[in-house]
N, C-alpha and C positions, 0 to 999 in steps of 0.2 A: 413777236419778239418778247414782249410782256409777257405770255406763258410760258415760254422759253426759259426764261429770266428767272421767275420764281419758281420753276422746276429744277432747276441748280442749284438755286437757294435752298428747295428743300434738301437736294442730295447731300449739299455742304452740311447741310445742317444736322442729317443724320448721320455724318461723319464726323460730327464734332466741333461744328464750326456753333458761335455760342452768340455772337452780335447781332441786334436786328436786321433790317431789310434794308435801310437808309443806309448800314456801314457797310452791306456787303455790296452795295453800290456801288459804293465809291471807291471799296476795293478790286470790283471787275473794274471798272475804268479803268483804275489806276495800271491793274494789269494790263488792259487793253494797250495803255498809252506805252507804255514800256514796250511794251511787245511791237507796238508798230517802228518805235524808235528804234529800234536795235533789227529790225530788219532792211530800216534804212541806214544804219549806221550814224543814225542820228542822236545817240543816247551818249551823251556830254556832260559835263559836270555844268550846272547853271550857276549864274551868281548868286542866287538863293534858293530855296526850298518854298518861299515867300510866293515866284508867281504861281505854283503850283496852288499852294492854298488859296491864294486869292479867286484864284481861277474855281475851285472848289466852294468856294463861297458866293460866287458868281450863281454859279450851277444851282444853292439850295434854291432860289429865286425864280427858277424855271420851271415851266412845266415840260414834263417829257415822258414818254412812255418807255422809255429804254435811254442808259448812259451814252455819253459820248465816245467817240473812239470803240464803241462795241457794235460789231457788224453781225449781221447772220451766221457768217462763217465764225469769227470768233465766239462766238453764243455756246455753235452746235460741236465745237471742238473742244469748249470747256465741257459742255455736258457730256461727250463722250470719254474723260479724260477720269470728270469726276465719278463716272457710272464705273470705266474699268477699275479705279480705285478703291469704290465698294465692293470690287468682286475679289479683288486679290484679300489676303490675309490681312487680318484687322493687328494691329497694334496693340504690344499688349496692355492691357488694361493698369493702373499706374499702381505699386503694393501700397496698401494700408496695411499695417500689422492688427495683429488683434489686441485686445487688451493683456491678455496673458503676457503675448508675445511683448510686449511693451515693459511690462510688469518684471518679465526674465530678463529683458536689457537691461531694466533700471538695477537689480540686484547686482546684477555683473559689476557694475559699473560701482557701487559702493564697494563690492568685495575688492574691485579694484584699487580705490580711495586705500581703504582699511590696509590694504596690505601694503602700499606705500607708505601709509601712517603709522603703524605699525605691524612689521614684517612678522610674520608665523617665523615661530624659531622652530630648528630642525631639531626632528628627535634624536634624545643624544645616544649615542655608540651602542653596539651591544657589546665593545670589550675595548682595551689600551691596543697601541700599537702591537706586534709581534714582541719587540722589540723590549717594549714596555711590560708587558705579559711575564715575559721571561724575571725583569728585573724584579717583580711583585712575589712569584715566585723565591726566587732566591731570598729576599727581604725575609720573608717566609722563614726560611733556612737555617736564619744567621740565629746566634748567640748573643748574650748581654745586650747592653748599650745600642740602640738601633739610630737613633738620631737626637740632636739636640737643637734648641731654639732657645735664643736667652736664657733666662732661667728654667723651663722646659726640656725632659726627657721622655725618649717610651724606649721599654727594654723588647725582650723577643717577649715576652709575657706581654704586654700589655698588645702589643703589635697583634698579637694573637687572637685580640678582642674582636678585629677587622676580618677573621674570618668567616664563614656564612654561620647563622643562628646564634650569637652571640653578641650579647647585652656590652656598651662599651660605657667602661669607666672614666673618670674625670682627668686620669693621665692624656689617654688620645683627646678628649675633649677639649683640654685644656692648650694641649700642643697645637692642635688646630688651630685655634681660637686665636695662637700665639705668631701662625702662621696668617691667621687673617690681617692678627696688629700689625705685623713686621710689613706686607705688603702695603698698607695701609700708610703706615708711616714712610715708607721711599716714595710713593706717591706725594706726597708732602707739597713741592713743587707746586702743583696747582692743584690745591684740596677743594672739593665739592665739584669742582667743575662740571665733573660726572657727564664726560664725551663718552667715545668708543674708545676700548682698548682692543685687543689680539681677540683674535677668532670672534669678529663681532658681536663683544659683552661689551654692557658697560665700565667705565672704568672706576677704580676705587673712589668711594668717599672718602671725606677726612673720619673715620671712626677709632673710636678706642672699646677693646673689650675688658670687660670684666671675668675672671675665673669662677668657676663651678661653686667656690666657697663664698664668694660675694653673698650668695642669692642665703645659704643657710645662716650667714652672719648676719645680714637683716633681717630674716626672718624669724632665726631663734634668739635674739639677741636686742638687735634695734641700732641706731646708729649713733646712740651717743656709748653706749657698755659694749658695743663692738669696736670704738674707736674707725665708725668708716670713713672721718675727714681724713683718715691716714692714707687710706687709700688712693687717697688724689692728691697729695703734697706736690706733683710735679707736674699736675695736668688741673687744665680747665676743661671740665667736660661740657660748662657754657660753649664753647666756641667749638664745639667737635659737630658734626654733622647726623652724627646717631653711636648710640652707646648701645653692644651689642651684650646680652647677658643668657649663659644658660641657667637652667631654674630644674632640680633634681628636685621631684616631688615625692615624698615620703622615702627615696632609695627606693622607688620602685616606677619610675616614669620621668624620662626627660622631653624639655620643652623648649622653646628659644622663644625669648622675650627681646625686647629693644623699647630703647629711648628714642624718640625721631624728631630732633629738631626742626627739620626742617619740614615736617610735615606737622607738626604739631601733636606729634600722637604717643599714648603709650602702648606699647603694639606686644601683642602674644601671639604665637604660634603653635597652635600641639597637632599633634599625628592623631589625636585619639579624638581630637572634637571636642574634649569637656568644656568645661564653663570655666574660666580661670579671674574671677571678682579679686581672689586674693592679689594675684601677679600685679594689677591696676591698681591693688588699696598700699602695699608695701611701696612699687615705686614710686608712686605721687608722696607716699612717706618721705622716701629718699632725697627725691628734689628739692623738695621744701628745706626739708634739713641742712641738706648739702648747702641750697643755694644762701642760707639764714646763715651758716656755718662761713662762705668763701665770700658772700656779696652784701653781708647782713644787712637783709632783709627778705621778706617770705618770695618765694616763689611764684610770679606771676601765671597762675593756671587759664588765665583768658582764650579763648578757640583755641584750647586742648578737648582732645576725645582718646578716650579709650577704645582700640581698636582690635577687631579679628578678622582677619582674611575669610570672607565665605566658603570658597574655595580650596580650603587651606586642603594640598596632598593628605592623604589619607593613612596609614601604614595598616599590612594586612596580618600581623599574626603579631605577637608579643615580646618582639626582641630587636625590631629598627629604630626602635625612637631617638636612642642615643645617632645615626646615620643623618634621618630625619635632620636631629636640632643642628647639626653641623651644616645639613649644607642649606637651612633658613639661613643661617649667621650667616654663609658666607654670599648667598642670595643678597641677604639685606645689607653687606657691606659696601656692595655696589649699586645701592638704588633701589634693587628690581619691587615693582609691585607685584610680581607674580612668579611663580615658579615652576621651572620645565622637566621636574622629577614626579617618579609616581612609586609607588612600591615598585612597581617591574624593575625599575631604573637602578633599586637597590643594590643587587649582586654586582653593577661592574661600578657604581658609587665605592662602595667597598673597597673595592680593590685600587679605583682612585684614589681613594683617601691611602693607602698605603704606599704610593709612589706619590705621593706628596709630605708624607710624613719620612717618608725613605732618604728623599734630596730634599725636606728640609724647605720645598716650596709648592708654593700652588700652580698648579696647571695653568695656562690663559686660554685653552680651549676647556668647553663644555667637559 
C-alpha cells in the first residue's frame, strides 16, 4: 500500500500536483472519505467542518503506513485514473507574454489614454460643400462691394487676392480679423470659458484684434507720437483673454503675433521660421506703456516669456503667409496650442476664407 501510495504521488506530481507528501495524504483520505460517504448516501451537511479537522489532527499523532478510509481498491483505482490522465492530452500550458509583447500592450494602452486626453483631430476637407463650392465661385464673379463688417470692406479686387498665388493685403486681412472680433464679442456671454463649440473646436476667447496698422504705428512711430492710448479709449485690453495682432514685415512677409494673458506670453507666429527678437522687444514696449498710460503704473512682466511654437506650419513657396497669419489669429482666438493646417490645406483655406468673407462670418466647422 505504501508503494502504491507514493506511486500516485509521483504521478500527481508530474501532472502538476505541487504539495508535499503529508498534504496529498490527507487529500486521498479526504477523498477516500467522500467517496465512501456518497456511495452510502451518507454525505450530509455536518455541524461543522471542525470534526473533520479534529479528526485530521487526531491522525498527525499516528503512526500508519497508509491513510484512513484508503483501501486497496481505492489506491489502485486512483492510480489507474491518474495514469489514464497523463495519457490523454495535457492542458495547455498557462500564456506568459513576452516582453515585447508586454511592451506593445503597454503602448496601446497609452495611445489609448492620449486619445481620450486629447483626441487626433481630423484632417480638414479637401474642398466646401457642393453647395458652398458654387457660392465661392460666384463670389468670384461678382462686381464692386463684396462684403462688409463694421467698419470693414473687400471689393471684387481685393476678394481676388483669395485666389491661388496671390499675396493678400491688409483689406482681406483686416476684414478677417474683423470677422474674428465680431465672433468674439457675441460670445461675450461667458468669455474665456473656452468649452466646445460646433464641429468640435473650441469655443471663442474673450479676444480683441488689432488691424494691420497697429503693428507699423509702433513700430515706425512709438506709442506716445502714434497716439496708441487712442486706440483703446473703449476697451481694456487688461481684461481681454489675448490680443490678436498681424505684424507686415518690411511689405514683404506677414506674421501673427499675440498678447496671451492668460498664458502669460508674448507669442509670434511665422510661416517662414525667422527669428522675430523685434515682434517681443515692441510689444513688451506696448504694455508697459499702455498699462503706465490706463493703470499708471509700469507693467508687471513677472512669469511672462516670450514665445514660439516649435512646430509652427511651414509655408512652401512665397505667397501664403498672408493665408498662413489668418488662420494662426483665428487658431489662437479660440485657445488652440496647435494647429491642424499645413501648406497642403492652403488651396481649400483659400476658398474658405472667401465664403466667410462672402456671408460676412466664420464657418464653426474646420
Amino acid at each position: 500500500m505504501e508503494k502504491d501510495l507514493k506511486e500516485l504521488y509521483h504521478i500527481k506530481r508530474s501532472a502538476g500536483f505541487n504539495s508535499d507528501f503529508d498534504s496529498f495524504r490527507s487529500l486521498l483520505s479526504y477523498q477516500a472519505r467522500l467517496e465512501a460517504l456518497d456511495k452510502t448516501g451518507a454525505l450530509s451537511p455536518s455541524p461543522s467542518l471542525a470534526d473533520l479537522r479534529s479528526k485530521a489532527k487526531q491522525d498527525e499523532y499516528r503512526r500508519h503506513s497508509f491513510p484512513d478510509h484508503v483501501d486497496p481498491d481505492f489506491l489502485q483505482r486512483a492510480i489507474r485514473k491518474a495514469q489514464d490522465a497523463l495519457k490523454g492530452p495535457k492542458p495547455p500550458k498557462p500564456y506568459i507574454p513576452s516582453l515585447d509583447e508586454l511592451r506593445r500592450a503597454r503602448l496601446a494602452k497609452d495611445e489609448e489614454i492620449e486619445e481620450r486626453l486629447r483626441p487626433k483631430r481630423k484632417p480638414l476637407p479637401a474642398a466646401l460643400p457642393p453647395k458652398d463650392e458654387a457660392a465661392v465661385d460666384a463670389l468670384f464673379r461678382k462686381r464692386g462691394v463684396i462684403a462688409k463688417v463694421a467698419r470693414e470692406q473687400v471689393s471684387h479686387e481685393d476678394i481676388s487676392r483669395l485666389q491661388p498665388c496671390q499675396w493678400l493685403n491688409d483689406e482681406v486681412i483686416n476684414f478677417y480679423g474683423n470677422l474674428i472680433l465680431t465672433r468674439a464679442d457675441e460670445s461675450k456671454e461667458n468669455p474665456g470659458a473656452n468649452g466646445m463649440a460646433g464641429g468640435g473646436r473650441k469655443a471663442p476667447l474673450n479676444a480683441h484684434y488689432f488691424s494691420t496698422f497697429f503693428w507699423s504705428k509702433m513700430k515706425g512711430q512709438g506709442y506716445q507720437k502714434a497716439r496708441m492710448s487712442k486706440w483703446t479709449k473703449k476697451i481694456d485690453i487688461f481684461s481681454k483673454d489675448v490680443i490678436l495682432i498681424p505684424v507686415n514685415h518690411n511689405n514683404a512677409h506677414w506674421t501673427a503675433a499675440a498678447i496671451n494673458f492668460r498664458k502669460k506670453r508674448i507669442e509670434s507666429y511665422d510661416s517662414m521660421g525667422m527669428e522675430r527678437g523685434q515682434v517681443f522687444k515692441i510689444l513688451r514696449q506696448y504694455l508697459d506703456e499702455e498699462h503706465r498710460d490706463k493703470k499708471k503704473k509700469p507693467f508687471d512682466f513677472t512669469g511672462w516669456q516670450d514665445y514660439t511654437l516649435p512646430d509652427t506650419p511651414q509655408q512652401e513657396n512665397g505667397y501664403d503667409c498672408g493665408v498662413f497669419t489668418c488662420q494662426f489669429l483665428e487658431a489662437l482666438s479660440r485657445g488652440e496650442e496647435e494647429f491642424p493646417f499645413t501648406q497642403a490645406n492652403m488651396a481649400y483655406l483659400r476658398r474658405k476664407m472667401v465664403w466667410e468673407i462672402g456671408h460676412a462670418k466664420l464657418r464653426d466647422e474646420p
